[in-house]
C-alpha positions in Angstrom: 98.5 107.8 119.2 96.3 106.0 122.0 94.5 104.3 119.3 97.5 104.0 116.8 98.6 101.3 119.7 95.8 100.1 121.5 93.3 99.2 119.1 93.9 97.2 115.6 95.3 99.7 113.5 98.5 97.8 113.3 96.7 94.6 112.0 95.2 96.7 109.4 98.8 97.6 108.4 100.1 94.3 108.5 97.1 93.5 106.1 97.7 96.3 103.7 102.0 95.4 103.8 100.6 91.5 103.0 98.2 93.1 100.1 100.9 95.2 98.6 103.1 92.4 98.1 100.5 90.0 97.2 98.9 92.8 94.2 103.0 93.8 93.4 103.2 91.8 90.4 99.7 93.1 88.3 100.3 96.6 89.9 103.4 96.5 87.7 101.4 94.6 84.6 98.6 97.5 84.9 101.3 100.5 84.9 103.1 99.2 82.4 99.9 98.2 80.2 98.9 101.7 81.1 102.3 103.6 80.0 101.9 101.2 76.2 98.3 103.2 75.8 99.7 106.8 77.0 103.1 107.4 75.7 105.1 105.7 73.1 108.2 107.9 74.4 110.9 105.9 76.2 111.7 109.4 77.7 108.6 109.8 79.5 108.4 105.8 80.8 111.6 106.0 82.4 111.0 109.3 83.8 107.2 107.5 85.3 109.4 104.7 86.5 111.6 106.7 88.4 109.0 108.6 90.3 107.8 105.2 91.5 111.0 104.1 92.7 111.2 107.1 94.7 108.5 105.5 97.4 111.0 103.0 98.0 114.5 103.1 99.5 117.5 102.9 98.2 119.0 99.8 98.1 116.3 97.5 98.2 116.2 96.1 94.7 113.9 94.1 95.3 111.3 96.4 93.3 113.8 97.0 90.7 113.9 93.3 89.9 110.5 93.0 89.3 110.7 96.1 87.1 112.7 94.2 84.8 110.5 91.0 85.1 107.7 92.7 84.2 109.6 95.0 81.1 110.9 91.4 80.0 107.8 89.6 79.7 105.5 90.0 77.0 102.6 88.2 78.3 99.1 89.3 76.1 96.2 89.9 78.5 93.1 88.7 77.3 89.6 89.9 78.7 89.9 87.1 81.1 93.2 87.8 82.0 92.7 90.9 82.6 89.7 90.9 85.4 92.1 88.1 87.5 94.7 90.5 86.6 92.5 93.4 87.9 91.0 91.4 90.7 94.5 90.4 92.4 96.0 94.5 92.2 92.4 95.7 93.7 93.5 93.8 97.2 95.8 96.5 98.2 93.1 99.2 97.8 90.9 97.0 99.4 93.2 97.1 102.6 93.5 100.7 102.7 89.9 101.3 102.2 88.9 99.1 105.2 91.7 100.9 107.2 90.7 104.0 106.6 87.2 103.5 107.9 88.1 101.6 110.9 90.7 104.3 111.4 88.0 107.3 111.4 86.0 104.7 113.5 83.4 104.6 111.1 80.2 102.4 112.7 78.3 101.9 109.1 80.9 99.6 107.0 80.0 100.0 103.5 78.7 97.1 101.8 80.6 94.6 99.9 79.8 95.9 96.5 80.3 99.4 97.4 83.7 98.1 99.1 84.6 97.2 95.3 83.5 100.1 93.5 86.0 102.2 96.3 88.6 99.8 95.5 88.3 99.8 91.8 87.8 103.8 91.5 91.6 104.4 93.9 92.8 101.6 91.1 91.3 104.6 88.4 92.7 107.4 90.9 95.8 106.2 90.5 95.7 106.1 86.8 95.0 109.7 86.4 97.7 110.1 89.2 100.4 108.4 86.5 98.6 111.1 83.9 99.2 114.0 86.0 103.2 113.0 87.0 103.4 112.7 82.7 102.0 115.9 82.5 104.4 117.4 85.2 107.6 115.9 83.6 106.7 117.3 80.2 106.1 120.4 81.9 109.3 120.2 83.3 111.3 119.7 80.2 109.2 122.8 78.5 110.0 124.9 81.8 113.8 124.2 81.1 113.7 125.3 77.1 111.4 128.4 77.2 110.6 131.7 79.0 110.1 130.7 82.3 113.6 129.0 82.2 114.8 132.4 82.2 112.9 133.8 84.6 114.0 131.3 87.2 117.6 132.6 86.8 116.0 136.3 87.1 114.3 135.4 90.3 116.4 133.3 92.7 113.7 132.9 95.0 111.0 131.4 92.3 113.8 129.1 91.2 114.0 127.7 95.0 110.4 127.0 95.3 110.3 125.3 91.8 113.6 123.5 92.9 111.4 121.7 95.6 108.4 121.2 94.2 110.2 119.0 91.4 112.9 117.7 93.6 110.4 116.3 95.6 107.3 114.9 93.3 107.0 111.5 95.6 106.2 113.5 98.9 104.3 115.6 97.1 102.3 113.7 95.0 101.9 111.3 98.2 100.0 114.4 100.2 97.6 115.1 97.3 97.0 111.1 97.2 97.0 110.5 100.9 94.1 114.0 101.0 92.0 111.8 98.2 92.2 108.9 99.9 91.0 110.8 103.4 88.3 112.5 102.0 86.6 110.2 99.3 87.2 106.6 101.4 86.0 106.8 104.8 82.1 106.1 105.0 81.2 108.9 106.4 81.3 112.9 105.9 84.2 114.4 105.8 84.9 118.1 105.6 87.5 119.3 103.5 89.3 121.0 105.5 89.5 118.0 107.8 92.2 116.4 105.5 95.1 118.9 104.6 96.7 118.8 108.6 96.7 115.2 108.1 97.6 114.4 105.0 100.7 117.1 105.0 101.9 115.5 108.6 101.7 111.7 106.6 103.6 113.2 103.8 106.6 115.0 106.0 106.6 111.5 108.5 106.7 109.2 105.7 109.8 111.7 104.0 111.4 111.3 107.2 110.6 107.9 107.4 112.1 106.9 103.9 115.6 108.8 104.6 115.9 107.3 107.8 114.9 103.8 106.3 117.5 103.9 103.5 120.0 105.4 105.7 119.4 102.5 108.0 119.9 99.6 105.5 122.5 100.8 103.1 123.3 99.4 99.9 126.1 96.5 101.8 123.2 94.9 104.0 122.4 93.4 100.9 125.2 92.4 99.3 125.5 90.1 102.4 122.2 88.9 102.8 121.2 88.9 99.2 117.4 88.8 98.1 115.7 87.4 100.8 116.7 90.0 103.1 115.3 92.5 100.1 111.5 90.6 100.2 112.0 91.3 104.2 112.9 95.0 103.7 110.5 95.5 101.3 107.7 94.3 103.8 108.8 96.2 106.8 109.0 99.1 104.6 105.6 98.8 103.1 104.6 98.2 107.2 106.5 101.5 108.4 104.4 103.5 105.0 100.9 102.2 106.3 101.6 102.8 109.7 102.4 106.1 109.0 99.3 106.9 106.6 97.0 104.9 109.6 98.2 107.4 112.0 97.5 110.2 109.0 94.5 109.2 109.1 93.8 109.0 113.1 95.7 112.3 112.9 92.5 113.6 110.3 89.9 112.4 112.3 90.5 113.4 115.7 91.4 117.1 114.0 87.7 116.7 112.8 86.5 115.5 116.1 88.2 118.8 117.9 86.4 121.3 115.2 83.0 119.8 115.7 83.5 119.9 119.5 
């Protein structure tokens, strides 16, 4: 928490709230390119959709609106295209990447080209990511028409745990990303069972976080101050999300600091 606030872990968030709203616009050209190449069902891209809105709060439609943009447009992207298209969505995993390691005070930075490849390959992570929600709502709909939907009535307290694990993909989806990101990013070695205490505390803080954040706002805030005040709310959100994985991440490596000790 010392270092959270005395050393420049909240520049680093700033950066990565800057980044996220600066790569927005080809994050949403990529997923949507993506979604054209894995599914043709509209079934499945709304239900994809959906889980993304979920890391936001409600209320700030400021996401929404460039969902529809994006769904609107049908822009072709050629090869060149693409790489500025590629280019401009790697700076957000960029930011995280040189958070992480200045988080886990790492002394060797990695070099610029190796700074890339970590970018690009979270930019890949996150594709199988989308692949592996897919394959959890089609397991969903199965669950609901065969045997096992029976067997969740049979057994009350199977139902409950299946309840939460698909009421609540985001936060979990989020610890299995934040756990990637804490183990494969930082320069340095890292044990695996450095990561879980950290990751899990990021994913429960950020839950927390996002009820008390849409709680906070409510849908009227902006029917007064209109869109403006939802580019606003969308950066301070984005800021309260990497402060939250930062500390994750200070969390992780002084955890790993006490084990070695």
């Amino acid at each position: 928490m010392r270092r959270l606030g005395q050393s420049d872990d909240l520049t680093f968030a700033s950066s990565i709230a800057y980044y996220t709203l600066l790569s927005l616009f080809p994050l949403l050209l990529l997923l949507f390119w993506f979604l054209g190449r894995v599914t043709t069902d509209p079934l499945h891209r709304t239900a994809l959709i959906d889980l993304v809105l979920q890391y936001f709060p409600q209320g700030v439609d400021f996401i929404t609106t460039r969902l529809d943009e994006v769904q609107a447009a049908s822009v072709g992207i050629g090869i060149a295209g693409g790489v500025v298209i590629v280019s401009t969505a790697l700076g957000v995993f960029r930011a995280i990447s040189s958070a992480v390691n200045h988080a886990w005070n790492v002394e060797t930075r990695p070099s610029f080209f190796r700074h890339q490849a970590s970018a690009f390959l979270m930019l890949l992570a996150a594709g199988v990511m989308m692949l592996a929600a897919l394959a959890v709502v089609g397991v969903a709909e199965m669950m609901a028409t065969t045997w096992f939907g029976r067997l969740l009535d049979e057994v009350p307290g199977l139902a409950r745990v299946t309840d939460m694990v698909l009421g609540y993909p985001a936060t979990l989806l989020l610890i299995v990303v934040v756990a990637l990101i804490l183990y494969f990013v930082p320069n340095t070695t890292v044990l695996f069972g450095d990561i879980w205490p950290g990751a899990v505390l990021t994913g429960v803080l950020w839950r927390l976080a996002l009820a008390g954040f849409s709680w906070y706002l409510g849908p009227e805030t902006f029917s007064v101050l209109g869109s403006l005040a939802a580019i606003v709310a969308f950066l301070l959100w984005i800021y309260i999300s990497a402060v939250i994985l930062i500390y994750g991440v200070e969390f992780s490596a002084a955890y790993a600091r006490l084990r070695r000790a």
